[in-house]
C-alpha positions in Angstrom: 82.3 127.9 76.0 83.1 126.7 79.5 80.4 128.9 81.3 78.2 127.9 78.9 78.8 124.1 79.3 79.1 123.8 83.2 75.3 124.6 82.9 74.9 121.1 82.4 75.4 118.2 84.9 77.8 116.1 82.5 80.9 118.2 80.5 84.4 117.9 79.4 86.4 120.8 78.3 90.0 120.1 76.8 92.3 122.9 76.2 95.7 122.1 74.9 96.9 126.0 75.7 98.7 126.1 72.5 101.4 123.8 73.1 102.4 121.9 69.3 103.0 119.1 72.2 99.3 118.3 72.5 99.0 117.8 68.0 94.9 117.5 68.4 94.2 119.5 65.6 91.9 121.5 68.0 92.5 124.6 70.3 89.8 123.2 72.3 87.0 120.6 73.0 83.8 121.3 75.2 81.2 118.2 75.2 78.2 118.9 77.0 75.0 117.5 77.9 74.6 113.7 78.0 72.5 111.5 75.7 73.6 108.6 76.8 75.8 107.7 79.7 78.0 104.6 80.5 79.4 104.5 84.4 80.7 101.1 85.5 83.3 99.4 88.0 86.5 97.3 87.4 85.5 93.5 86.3 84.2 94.0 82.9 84.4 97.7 82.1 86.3 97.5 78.8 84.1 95.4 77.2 81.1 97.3 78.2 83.0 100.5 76.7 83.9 98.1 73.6 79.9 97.5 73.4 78.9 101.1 73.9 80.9 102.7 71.0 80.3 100.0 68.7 76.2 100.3 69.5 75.7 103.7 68.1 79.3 104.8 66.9 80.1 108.9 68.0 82.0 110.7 70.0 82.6 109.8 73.2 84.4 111.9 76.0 85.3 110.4 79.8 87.6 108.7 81.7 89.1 105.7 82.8 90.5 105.8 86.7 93.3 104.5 88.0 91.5 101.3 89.8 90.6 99.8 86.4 94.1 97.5 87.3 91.7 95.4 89.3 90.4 94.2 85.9 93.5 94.5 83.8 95.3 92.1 86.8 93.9 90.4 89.5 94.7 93.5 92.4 92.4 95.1 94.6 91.8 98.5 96.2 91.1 99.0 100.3 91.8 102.2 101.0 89.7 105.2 101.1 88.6 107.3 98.4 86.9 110.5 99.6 85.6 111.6 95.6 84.1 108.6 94.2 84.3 108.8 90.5 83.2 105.8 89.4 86.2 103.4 87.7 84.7 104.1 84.1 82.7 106.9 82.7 81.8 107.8 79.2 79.1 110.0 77.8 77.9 110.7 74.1 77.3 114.2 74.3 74.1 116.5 72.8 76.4 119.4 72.2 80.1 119.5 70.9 81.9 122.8 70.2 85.5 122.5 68.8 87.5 125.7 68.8 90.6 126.2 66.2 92.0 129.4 65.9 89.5 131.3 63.4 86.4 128.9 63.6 84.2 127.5 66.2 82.1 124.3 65.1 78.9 123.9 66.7 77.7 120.1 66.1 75.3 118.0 68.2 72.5 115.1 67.8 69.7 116.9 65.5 70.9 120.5 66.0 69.9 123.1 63.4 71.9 126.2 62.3 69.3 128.3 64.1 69.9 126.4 67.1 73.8 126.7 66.7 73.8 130.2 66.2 71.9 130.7 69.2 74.3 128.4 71.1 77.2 130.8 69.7 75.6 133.9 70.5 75.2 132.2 73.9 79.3 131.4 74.6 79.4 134.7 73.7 77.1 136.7 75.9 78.5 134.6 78.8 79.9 136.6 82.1 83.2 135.0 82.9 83.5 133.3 86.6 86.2 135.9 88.7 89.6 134.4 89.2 89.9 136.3 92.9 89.2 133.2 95.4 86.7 134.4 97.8 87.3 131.2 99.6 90.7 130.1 100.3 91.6 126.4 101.4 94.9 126.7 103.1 94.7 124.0 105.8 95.0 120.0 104.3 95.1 117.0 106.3 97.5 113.9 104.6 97.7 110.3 105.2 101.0 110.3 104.7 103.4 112.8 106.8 106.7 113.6 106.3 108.2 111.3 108.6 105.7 108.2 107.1 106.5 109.1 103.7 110.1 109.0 104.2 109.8 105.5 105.5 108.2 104.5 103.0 110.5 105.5 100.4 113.0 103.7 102.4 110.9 101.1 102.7 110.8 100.9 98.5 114.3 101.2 98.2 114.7 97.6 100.2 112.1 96.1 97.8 114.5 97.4 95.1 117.6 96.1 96.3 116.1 92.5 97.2 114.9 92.6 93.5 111.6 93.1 93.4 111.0 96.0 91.1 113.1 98.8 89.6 111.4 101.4 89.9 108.2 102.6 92.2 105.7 105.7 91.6 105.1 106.7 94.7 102.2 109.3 95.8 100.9 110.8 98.6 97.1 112.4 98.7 96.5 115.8 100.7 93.0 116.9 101.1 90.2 118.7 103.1 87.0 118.7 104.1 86.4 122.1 102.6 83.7 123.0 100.5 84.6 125.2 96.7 81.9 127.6 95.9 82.6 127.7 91.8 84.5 124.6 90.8 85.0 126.4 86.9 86.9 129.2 88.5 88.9 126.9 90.5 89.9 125.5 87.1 90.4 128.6 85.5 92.8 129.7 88.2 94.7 126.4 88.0 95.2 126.6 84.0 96.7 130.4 85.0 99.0 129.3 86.6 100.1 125.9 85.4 98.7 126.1 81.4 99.7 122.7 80.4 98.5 120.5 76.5 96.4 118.2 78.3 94.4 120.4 81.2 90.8 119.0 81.6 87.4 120.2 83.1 85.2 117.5 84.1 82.0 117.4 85.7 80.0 114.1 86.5 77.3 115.6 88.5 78.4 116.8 92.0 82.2 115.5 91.2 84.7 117.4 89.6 88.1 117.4 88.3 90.5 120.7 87.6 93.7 119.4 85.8 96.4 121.1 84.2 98.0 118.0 82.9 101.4 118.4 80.8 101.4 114.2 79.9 99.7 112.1 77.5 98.9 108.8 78.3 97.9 107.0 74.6 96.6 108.8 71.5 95.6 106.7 68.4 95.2 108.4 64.8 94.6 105.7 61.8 96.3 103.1 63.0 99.1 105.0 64.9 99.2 104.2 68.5 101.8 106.9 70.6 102.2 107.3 74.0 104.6 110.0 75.5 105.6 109.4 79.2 106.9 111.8 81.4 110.1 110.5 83.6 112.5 113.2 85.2 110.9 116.3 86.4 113.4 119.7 87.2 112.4 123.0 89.2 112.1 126.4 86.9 114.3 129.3 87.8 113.6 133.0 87.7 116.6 133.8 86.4 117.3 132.9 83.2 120.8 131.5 83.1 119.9 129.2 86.4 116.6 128.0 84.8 118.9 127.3 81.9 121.5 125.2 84.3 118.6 123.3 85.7 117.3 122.2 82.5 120.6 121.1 81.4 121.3 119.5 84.3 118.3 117.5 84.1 118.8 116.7 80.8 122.2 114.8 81.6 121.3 113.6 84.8 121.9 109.9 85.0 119.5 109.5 87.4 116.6 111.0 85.7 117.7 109.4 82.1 117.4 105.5 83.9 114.2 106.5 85.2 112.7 107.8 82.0 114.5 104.8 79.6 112.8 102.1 82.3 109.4 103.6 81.5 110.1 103.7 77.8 110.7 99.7 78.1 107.8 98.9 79.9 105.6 101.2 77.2 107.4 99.8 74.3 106.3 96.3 75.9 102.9 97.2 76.8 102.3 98.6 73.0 103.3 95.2 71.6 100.6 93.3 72.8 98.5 94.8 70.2 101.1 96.4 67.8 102.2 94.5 64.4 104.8 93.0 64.7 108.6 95.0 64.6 106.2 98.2 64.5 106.8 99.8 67.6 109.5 102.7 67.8 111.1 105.2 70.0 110.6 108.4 67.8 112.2 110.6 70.6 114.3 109.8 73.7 114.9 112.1 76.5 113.1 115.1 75.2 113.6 118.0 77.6 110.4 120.1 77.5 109.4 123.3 79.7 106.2 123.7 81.5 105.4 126.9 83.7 106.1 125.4 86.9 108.5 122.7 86.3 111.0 120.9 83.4 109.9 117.3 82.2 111.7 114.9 80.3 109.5 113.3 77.9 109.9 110.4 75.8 107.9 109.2 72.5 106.5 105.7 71.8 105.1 104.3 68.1 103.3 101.6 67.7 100.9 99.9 64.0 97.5 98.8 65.6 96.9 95.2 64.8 94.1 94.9 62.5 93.4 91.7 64.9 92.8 93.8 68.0 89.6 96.3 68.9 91.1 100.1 69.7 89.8 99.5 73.3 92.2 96.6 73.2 95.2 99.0 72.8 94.4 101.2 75.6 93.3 97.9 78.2 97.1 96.6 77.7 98.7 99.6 78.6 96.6 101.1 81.2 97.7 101.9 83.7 100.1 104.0 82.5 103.8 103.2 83.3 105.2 106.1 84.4 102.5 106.4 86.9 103.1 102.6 88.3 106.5 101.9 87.7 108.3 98.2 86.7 107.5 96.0 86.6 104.3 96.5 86.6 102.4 94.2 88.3 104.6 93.7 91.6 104.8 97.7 92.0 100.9 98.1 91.6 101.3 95.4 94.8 103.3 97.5 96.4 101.7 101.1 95.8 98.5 99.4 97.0 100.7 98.2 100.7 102.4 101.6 100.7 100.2 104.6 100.2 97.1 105.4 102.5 94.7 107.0 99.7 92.9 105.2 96.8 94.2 107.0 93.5 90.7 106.6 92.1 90.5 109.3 88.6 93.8 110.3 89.6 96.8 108.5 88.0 94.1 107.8 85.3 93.0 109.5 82.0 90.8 112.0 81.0 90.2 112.6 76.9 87.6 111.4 74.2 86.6 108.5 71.5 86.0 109.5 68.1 82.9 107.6 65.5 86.0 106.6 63.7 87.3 104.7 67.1 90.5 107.2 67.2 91.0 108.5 70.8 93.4 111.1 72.8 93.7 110.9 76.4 95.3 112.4 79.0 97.7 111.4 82.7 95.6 113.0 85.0 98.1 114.3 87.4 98.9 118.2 88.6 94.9 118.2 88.9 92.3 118.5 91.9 89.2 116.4 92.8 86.4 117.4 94.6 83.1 115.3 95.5 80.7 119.1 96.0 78.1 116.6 97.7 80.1 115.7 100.5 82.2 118.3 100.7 86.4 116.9 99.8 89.1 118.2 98.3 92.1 116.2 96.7 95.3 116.2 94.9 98.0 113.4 95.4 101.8 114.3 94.5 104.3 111.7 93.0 107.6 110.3 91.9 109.6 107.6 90.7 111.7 105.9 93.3 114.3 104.1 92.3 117.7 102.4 94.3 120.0 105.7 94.2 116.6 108.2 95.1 117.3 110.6 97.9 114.4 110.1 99.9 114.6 114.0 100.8 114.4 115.0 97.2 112.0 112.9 96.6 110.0 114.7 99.3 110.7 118.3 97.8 109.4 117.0 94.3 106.1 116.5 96.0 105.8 119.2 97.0 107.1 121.2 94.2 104.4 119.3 92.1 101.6 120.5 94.6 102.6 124.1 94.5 100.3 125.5 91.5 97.5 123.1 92.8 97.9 124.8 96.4 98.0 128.3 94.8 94.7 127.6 92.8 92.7 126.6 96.5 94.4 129.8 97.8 97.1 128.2 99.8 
């Protein structure tokens, strides 16, 4: 399905590896082709999305980046962004093939069953790219060094203990000027290594986005809104009785639990904006859940749609995500803007798709590499929540432990 849908200049492939996490319904998506295609910038982007669904209702797949807070607050963005995916991009796709575990369903605008059976016979006479990398990147540059990033944490911390904010999510991009010869076997490496419910291939063109994503941002079913942050992150082991003392120890560390219960707040606050009233609920608190690379602690948000508010009204109010700004929210997306070097752009954003029905799944895009293939660039920016009582050290370390499947995949 992939090889067969990165023939075209617009696709989005979503694999939820078979984690019961991810609840889609679906093993996979692949959209393909584009019909029609809406790409705009921050000012009046979720309206023109609200327009373009409700023009010719269908499914929709794309993304919303992280710079769309200059239209849900009045912020701005001046730093450097080496990919350049638009803010907003959505495409109603020719083609969409949806995988469950016996059946694949071939669908599209006018397709017939001769033309889907050919499309099948295609997927299925396709060579798969090779997961060797011919072309390692090893060497990244970084805006922000050790010694910067430290001081900046500190930096944070000062803003927290004058009152300011509680909690900061503060990232840090690495990159290089490198060029990737096959994009989809990038991917595929990256979703070898790190599997994760929400990875996403993306391709707009000459940009590109691998990510192996283990967090959902906002999913909406009838008229359920849920929202599952991730706050509290914990090294695996190989050994199975220390990988077993690290999850527990993350599960009643006090640290990580204030983090994750600050994000829940600010999520439970966001989904009330367009939730009926007394309707929103914490269906699980500290979940401890174990990823390939890491343990997360992941929390679960419910929330009744208004009938009185438009589903794009439900993701505007809680976009961006919390527990990729922080609280409150405002006054820390101020501060990430004054302390990182790199404009987040698709990252810290979401990736999934619209349904004709106007339900939607979408993903946190983090754990996930841009490139711009035109220009050659290569990113992926790291995170974490600082609070008052953060070690600015192991704060460091879970950078880097984040970036160590996205390093492997480029051959570092």
């Amino acid at each position: 399905m992939l090889s067969w849908g990165n023939r075209f200049n617009i696709c989005c492939f979503l694999d939820n590896n078979d984690y019961r996490l991810a609840g889609s319904g679906a093993e996979a998506l692949l959209a393909a082709d584009a019909v029609e295609v809406l790409q705009c910038g921050a000012g009046t982007a979720f309206r023109q999305l609200k327009a373009f669904h409700s023009a010719n209702p269908g499914w929709l797949f794309g993304y919303l980046s992280y710079d769309l807070k200059n239209e849900t607050e009045k912020l701005s963005s001046a730093h450097p962004d080496g990919v350049g995916f638009p803010d907003m991009a959505f495409f109603r796709p020719r083609y969409l093939l949806t995988l469950r575990q016996h059946e694949l369903i071939i669908s599209g605008i006018t397709l017939t069953e001769k033309e889907a059976r050919e499309i099948y016979e295609d997927c299925l006479a396709q060579n798969m790219p090779s997961l060797a990398n011919a072309s390692p990147v090893t060497a990244f540059g970084a805006h922000l060094d050790r010694a910067s990033y430290l001081g900046a944490v500190k930096a944070l911390q000062e803003h927290i203990r004058k009152g300011d904010c509680y909690e900061v999510n503060f990232c840090r991009e690495q990159f290089a000027h490198e060029a990737i010869p096959d994009p989809l076997a990038l991917f595929l490496r990256l979703n070898a290594l790190s599997p994760s419910p929400f990875a996403a291939y993306y391709r707009n063109g000459h940009r590109y986005l691998a990510c192996s994503s283990p967090e959902r941002f906002l999913r909406k079913k009838g008229d359920t809104i849920i929202s599952q942050p991730i706050k509290g992150t914990a090294r695996r082991a190989a050994d199975a009785h220390a990988d077993a003392a690290l999850l527990q120890a993350l599960r009643n560390s006090p640290k990580e639990r204030s983090e994750n219960v600050m994000i829940v707040d600010l999520v439970r606050n966001d989904l009330s904006k367009t939730a009926v009233q007394g309707s929103v609920k914490v269906e699980e608190l500290f979940g401890i859940y174990t990823f390939p690379q890491v343990h997360h602690m992941i929390s679960t948000i419910t929330a009744t749609l208004s009938p009185e508010h438009h589903f794009t009204d439900a993701i505007k109010h809680a976009f961006p995500m919390g527990s990729m700004t922080g609280a409150p929210k405002l006054r820390v997306m101020e501060l990430i803007e004054q302390y990182e070097r790199s404009r987040r752009g698709l990252f810290s954003g979401a990736v999934g798709y619209i349904t004709p029905e106007g339900d939607f799944d979408f993903n946190v895009v983090i754990r996930s590499i841009l490139y711009n293939a035109k220009s050659p660039y290569i990113s992926f920016q790291t995170g974490s929540a600082i609070t008052f009582y953060s070690d600015p050290e192991k704060e460091w370390e879970e950078c880097l432990l984040k970036a160590k499947a996205l390093q492997a995949a480029l051959g570092a």
